[in-house]
Backbone as CSV, one residue per row, in Angstrom:
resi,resn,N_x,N_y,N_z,CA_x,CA_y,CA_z,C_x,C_y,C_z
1,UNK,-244.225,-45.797,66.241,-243.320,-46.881,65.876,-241.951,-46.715,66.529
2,UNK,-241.490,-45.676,66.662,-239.912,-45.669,67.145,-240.023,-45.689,68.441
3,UNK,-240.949,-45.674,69.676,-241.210,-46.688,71.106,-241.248,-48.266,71.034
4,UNK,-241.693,-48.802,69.953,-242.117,-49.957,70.183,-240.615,-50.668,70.143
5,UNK,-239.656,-50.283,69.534,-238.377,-51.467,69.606,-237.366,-50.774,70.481
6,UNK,-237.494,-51.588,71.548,-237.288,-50.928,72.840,-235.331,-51.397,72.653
7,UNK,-235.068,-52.649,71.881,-233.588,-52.125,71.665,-232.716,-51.400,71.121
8,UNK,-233.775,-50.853,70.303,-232.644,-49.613,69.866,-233.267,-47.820,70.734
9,UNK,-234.224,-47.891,71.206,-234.712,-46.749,71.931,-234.237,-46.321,73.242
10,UNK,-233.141,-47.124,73.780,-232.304,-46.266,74.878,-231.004,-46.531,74.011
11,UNK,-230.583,-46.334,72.694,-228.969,-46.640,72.662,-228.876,-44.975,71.915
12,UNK,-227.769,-45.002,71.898,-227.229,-43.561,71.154,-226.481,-44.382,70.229
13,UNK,-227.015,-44.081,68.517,-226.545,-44.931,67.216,-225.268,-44.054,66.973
14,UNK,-224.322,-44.859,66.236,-222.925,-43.534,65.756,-223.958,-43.115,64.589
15,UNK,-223.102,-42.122,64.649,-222.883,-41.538,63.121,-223.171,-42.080,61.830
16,UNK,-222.580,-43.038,61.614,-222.391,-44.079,60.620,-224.078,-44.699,60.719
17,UNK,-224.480,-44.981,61.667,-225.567,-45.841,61.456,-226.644,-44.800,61.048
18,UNK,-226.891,-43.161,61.930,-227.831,-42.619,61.629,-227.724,-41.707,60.289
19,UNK,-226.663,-42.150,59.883,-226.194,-41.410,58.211,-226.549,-42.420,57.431
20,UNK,-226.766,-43.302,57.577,-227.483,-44.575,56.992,-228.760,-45.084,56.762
21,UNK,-229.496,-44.428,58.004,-230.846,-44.492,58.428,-231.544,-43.406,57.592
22,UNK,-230.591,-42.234,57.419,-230.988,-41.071,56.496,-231.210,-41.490,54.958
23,UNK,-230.127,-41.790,55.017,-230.284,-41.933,53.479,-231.304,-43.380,52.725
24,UNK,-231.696,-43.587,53.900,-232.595,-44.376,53.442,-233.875,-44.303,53.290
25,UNK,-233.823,-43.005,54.476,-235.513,-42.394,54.257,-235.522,-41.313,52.985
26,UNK,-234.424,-41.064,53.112,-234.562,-40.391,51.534,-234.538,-40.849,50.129
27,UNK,-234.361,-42.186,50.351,-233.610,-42.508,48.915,-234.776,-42.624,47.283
28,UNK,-235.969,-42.607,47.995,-236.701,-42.900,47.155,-236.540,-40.841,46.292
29,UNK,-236.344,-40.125,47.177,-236.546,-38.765,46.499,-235.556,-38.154,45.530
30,UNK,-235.801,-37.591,44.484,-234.914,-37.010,43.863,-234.153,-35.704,44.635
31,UNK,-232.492,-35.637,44.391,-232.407,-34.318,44.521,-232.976,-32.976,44.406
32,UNK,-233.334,-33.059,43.281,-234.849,-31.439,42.868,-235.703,-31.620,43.596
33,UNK,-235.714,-32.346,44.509,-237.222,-32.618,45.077,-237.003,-31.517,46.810
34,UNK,-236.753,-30.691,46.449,-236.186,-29.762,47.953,-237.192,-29.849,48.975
35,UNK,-238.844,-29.818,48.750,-239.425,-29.759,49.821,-239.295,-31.168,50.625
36,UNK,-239.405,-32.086,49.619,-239.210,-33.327,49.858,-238.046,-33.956,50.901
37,UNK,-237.117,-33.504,50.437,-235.793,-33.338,51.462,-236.030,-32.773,52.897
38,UNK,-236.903,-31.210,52.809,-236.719,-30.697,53.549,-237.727,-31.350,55.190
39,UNK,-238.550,-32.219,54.295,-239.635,-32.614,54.937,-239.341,-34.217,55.995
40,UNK,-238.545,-34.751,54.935,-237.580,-36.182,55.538,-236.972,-35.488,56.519
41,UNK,-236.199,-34.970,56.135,-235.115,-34.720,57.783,-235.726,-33.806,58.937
42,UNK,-237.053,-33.258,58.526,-237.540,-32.914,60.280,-237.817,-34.167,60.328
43,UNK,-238.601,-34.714,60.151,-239.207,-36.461,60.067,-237.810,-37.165,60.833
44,UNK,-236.994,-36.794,60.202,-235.994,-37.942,60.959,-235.143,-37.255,62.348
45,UNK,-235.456,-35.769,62.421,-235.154,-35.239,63.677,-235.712,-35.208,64.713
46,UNK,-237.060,-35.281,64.163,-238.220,-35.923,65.510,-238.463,-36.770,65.973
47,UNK,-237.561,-37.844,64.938,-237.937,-38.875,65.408,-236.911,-39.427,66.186
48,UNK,-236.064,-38.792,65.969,-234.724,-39.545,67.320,-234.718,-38.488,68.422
49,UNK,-235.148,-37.407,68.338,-235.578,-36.697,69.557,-236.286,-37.410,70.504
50,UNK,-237.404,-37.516,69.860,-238.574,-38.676,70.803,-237.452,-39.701,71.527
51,UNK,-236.600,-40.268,71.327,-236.157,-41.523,71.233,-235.534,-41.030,72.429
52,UNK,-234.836,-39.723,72.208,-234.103,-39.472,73.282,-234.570,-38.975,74.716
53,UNK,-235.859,-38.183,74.432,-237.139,-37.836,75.625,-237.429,-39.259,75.989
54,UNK,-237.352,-40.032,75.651,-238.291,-41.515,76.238,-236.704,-41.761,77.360
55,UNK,-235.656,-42.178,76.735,-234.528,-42.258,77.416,-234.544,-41.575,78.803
56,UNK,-234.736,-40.104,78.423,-234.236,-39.192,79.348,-235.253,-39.426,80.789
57,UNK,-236.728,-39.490,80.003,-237.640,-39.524,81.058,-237.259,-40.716,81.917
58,UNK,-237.141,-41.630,81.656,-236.640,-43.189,82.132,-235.469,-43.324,82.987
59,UNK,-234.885,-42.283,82.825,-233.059,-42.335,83.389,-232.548,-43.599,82.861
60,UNK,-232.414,-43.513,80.960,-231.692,-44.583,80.949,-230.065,-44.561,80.432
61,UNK,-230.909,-43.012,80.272,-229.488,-42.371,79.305,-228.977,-40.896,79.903
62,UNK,-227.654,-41.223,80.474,-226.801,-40.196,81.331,-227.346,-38.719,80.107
63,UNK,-226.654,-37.424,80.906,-227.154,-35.952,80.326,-225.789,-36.012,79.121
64,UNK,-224.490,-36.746,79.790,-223.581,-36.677,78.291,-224.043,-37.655,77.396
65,UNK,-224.435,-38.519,77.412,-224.819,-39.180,75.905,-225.937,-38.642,75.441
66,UNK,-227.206,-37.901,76.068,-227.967,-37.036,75.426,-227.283,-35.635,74.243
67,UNK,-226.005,-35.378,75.028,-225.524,-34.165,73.722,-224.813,-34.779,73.132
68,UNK,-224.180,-35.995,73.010,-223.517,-36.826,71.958,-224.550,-36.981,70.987
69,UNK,-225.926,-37.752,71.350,-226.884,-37.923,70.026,-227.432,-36.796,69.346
70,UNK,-227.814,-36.079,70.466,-227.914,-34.321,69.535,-227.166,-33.489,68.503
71,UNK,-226.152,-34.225,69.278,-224.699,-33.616,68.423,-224.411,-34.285,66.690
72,UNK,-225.106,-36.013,67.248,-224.433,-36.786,65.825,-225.709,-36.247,65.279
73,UNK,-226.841,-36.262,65.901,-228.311,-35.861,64.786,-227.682,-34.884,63.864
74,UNK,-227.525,-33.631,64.736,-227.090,-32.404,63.748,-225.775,-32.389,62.564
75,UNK,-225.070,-33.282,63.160,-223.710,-33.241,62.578,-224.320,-34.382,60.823
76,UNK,-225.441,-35.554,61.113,-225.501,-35.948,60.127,-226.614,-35.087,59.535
77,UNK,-227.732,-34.471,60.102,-228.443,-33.492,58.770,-227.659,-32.637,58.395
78,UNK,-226.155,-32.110,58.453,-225.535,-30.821,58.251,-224.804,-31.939,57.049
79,UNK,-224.768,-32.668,56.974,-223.713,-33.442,56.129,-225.256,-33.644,54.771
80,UNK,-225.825,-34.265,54.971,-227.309,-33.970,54.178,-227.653,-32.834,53.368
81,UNK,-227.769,-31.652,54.262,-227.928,-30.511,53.617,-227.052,-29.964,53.400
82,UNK,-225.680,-30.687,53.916,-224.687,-29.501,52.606,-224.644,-30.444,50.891
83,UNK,-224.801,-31.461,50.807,-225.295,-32.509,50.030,-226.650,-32.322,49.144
84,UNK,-227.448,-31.618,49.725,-228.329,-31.378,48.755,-228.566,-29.737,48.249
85,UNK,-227.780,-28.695,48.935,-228.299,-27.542,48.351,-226.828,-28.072,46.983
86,UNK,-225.376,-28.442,47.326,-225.006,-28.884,46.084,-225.417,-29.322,45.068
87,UNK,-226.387,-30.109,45.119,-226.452,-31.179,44.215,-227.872,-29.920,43.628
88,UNK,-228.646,-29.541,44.359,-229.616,-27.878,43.692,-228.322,-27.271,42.486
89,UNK,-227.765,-26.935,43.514,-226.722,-25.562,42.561,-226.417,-26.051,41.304
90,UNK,-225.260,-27.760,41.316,-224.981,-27.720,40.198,-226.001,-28.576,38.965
91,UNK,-226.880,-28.746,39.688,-228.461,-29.110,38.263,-228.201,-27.600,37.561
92,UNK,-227.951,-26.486,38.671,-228.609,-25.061,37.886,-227.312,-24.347,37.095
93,UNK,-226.251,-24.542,37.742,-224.978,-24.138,37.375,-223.798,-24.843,36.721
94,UNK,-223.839,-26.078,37.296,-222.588,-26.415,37.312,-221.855,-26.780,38.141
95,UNK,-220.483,-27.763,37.817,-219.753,-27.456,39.125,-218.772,-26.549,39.263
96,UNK,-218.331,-26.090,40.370,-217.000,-25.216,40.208,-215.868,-26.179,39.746
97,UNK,-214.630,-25.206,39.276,-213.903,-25.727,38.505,-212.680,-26.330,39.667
98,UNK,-212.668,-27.937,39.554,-211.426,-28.278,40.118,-212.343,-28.998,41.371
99,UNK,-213.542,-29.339,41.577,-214.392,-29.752,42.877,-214.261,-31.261,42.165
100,UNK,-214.228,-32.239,41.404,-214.227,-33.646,41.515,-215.667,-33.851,42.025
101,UNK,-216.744,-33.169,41.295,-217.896,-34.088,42.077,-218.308,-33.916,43.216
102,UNK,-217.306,-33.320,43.822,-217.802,-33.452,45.777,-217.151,-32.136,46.471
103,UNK,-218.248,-31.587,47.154,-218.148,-30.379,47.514,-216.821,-29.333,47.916
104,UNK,-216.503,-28.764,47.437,-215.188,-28.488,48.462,-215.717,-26.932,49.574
105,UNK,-216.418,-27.622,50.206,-216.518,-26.866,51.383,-216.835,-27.404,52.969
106,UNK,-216.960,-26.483,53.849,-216.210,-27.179,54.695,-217.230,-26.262,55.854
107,UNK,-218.070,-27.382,56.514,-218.960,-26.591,57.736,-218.576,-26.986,58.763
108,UNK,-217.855,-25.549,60.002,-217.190,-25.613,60.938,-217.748,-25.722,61.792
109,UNK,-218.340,-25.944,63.051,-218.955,-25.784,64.168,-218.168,-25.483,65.677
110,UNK,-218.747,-24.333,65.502,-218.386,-23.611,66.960,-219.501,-23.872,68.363
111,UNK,-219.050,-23.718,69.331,-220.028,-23.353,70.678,-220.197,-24.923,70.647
112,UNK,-221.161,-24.883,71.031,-221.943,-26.531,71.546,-221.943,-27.082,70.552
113,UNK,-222.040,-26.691,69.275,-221.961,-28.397,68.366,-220.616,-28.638,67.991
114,UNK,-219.422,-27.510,68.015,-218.297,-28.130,68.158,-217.785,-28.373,69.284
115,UNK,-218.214,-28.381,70.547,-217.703,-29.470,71.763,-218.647,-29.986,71.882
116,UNK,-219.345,-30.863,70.609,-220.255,-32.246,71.197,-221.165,-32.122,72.550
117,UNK,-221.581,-30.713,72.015,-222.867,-30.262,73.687,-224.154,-29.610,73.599
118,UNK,-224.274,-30.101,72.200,-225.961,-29.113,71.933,-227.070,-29.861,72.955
119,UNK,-227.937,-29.114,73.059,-228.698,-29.267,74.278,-230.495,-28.861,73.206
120,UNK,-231.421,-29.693,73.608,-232.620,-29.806,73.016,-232.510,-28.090,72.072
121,UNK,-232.802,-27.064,72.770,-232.985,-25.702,72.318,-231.571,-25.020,71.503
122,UNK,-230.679,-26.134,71.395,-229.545,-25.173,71.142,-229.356,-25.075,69.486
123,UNK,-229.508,-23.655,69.555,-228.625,-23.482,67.540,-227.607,-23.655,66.944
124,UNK,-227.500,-23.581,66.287,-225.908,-23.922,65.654,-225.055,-23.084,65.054
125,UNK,-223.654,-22.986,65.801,-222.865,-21.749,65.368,-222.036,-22.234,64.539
126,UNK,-222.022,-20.965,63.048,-221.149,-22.314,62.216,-220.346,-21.079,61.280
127,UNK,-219.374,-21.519,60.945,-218.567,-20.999,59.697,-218.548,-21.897,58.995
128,UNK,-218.666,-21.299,57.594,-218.158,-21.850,56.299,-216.854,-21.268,55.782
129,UNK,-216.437,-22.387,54.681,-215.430,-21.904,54.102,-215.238,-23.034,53.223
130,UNK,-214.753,-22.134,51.735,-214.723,-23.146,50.720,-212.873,-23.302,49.970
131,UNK,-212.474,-24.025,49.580,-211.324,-24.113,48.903,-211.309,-23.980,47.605
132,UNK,-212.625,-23.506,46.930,-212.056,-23.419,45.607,-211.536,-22.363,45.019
133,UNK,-211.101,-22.289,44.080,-210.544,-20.992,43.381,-211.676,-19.691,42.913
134,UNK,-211.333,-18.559,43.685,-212.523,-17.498,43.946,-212.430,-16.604,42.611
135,UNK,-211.568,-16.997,41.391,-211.665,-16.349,40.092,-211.766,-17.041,39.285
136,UNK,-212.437,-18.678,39.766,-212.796,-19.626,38.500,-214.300,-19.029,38.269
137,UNK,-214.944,-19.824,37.562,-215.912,-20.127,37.184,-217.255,-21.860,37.423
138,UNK,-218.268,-21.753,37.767,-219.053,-23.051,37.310,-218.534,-23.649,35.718
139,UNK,-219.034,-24.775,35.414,-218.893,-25.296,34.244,-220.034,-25.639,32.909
140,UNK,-221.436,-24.976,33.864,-223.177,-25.211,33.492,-223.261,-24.203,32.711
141,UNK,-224.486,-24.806,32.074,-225.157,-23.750,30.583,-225.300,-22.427,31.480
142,UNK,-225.424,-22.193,33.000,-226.000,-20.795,33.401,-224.545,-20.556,34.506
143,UNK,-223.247,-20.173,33.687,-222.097,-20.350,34.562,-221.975,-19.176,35.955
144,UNK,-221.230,-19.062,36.949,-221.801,-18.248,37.944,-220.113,-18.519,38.313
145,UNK,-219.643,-17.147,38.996,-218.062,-16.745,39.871,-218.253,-18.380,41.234
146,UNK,-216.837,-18.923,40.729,-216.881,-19.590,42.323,-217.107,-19.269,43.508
147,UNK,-216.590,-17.921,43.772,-216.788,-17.400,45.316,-218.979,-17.486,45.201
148,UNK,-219.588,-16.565,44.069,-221.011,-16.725,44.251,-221.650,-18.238,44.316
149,UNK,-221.324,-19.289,43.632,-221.547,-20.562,43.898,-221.305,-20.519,45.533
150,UNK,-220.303,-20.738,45.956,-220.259,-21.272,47.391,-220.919,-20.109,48.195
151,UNK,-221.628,-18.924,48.410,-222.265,-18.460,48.958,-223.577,-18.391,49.049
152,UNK,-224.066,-19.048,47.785,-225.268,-19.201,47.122,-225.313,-20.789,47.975
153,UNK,-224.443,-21.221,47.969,-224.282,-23.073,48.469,-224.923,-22.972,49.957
154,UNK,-224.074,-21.606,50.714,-224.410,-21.311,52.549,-225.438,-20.317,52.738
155,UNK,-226.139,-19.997,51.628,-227.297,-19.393,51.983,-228.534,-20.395,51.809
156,UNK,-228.419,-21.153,50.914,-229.229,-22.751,51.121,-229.423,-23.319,51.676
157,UNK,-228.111,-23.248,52.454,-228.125,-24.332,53.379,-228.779,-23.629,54.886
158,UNK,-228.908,-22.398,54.688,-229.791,-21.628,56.172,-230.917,-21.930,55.888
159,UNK,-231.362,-21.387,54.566,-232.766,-21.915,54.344,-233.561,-22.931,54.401
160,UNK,-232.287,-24.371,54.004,-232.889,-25.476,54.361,-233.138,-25.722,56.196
161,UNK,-232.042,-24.976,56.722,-232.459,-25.520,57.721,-232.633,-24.514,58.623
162,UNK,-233.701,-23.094,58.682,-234.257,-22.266,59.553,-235.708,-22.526,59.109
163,UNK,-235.898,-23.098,57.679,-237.478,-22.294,57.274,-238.643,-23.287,58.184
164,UNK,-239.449,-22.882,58.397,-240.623,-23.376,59.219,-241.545,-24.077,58.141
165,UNK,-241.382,-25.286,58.620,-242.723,-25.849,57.885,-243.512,-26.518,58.594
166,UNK,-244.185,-27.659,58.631,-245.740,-28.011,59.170,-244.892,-28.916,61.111
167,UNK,-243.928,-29.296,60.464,-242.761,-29.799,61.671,-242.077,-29.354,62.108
168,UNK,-242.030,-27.819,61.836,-240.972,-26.893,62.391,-239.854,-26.466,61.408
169,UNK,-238.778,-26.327,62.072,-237.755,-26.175,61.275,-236.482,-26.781,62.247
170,UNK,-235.515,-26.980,61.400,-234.756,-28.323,62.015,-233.743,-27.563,63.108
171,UNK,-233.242,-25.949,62.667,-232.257,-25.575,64.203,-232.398,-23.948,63.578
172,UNK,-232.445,-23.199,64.438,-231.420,-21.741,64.264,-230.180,-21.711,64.043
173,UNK,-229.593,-20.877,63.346,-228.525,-20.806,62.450,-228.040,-19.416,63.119
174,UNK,-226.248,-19.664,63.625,-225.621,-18.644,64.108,-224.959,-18.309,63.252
175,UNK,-224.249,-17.463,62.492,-222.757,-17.150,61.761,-221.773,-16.315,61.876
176,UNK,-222.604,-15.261,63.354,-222.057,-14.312,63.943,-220.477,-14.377,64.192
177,UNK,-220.052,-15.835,64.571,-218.636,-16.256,64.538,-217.657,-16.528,63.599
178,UNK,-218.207,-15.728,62.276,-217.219,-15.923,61.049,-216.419,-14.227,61.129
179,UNK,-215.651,-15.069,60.369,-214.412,-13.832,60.296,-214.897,-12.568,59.970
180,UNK,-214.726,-11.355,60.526,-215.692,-10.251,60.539,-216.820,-10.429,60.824
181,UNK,-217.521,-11.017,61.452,-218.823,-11.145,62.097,-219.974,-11.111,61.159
182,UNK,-220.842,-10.565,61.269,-221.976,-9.876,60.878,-221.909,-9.136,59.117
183,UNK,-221.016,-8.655,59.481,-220.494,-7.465,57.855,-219.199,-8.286,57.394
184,UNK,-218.976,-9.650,57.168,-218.512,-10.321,56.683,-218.768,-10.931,55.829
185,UNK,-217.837,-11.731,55.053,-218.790,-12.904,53.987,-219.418,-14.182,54.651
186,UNK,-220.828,-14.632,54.040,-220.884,-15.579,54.621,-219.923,-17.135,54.838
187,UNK,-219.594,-16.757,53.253,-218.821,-17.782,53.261,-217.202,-17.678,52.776
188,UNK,-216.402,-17.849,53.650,-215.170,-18.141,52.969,-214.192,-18.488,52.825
189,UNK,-213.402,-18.033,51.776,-212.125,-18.839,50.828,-211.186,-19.172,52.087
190,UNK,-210.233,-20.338,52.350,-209.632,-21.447,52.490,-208.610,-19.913,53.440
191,UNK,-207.602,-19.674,52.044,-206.636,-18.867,52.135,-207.247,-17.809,53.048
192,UNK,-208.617,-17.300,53.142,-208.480,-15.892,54.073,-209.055,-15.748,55.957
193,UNK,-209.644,-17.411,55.603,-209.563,-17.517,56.517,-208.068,-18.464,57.500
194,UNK,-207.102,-19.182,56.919,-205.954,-18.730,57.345,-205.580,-17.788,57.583
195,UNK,-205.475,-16.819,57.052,-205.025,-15.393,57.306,-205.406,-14.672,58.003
196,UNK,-206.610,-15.110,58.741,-207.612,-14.913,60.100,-207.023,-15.600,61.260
């Protein structure tokens, strides 16, 4: 099906439209529904891949608007899955104290997906970092330290998007580029990475 409408199969959609397109293939699923999630967005990564191999084979679409759509693909499943390991955590926890509902964290992208240049094979180098207060608390019957919420939030979010299932898995996950590297936190506070 995504060959046959040949006007939208050489365009590169913004952002806006394929964050739209998402949430529409999802909408029928509940949040708890994780495999479910996890299963839509290869579904919707393959399927604008294709879109973009048909392009490419064709010469209809220059090599820079190929890492622009790569770029918005990833940039809108990263907005997705930081959206749903949240919406996991606080069914189980709670929210942290002082978040309004909506996440306060913040996925950085380094290397090629932060200069808009991922390339078919390329992973994604990323820091996190959250703003909330690292001696509050969740607000849920099973309460948990803010700093463990938001690390628990960026270890979800690898899982959602390294684990292999029947479609693959949606990218490799770098983090080597967070503050202290390797023997660092995965994720962190606002203030220390200023201080970085």
């Amino acid at each position: 099906d995504e060959l046959h409408n040949v006007a939208t199969l050489y365009q590169v959609p913004e952002t806006e439209l394929l964050r739209n397109e998402l949430r529409e293939q999802v909408s029928r699923l509940e949040w708890h529904d994780l495999e479910g999630h996890m299963q839509a967005l290869r579904y919707f990564r393959l399927s604008h891949l294709l879109r973009i191999a048909a392009s490419e084979v064709t010469d209809r679409m220059p090599l820079m608007k190929v890492s622009d759509y790569l770029t918005f693909i990833a940039e809108v499943i990263l907005g997705h899955v930081l959206q749903l390991g949240w919406q996991n955590l606080i069914e189980r926890h709670g929210e942290p104290a002082g978040s309004d509902g909506q996440p306060d964290f913040i996925v950085v992208g380094y290397g090629k997906l932060g200069g808009i240049e991922l390339g078919h094979g390329s992973d994604l180098d990323m820091v996190f970092i959250h703003g909330g207060d690292p001696n509050a608390y969740t607000d849920g019957a099973k309460p948990i330290a803010t700093q463990q919420f938001h690390a628990r939030l960026g270890q979800r979010m690898i899982h959602i998007l390294e684990t292999r299932m029947a479609m693959g898995q949606l990218y490799e996950i770098d983090m080597r580029l967070r503050p202290s590297g390797q023997s660092g936190m995965l994720v962190s506070t606002l203030s220390a990475f200023r201080s970085y």
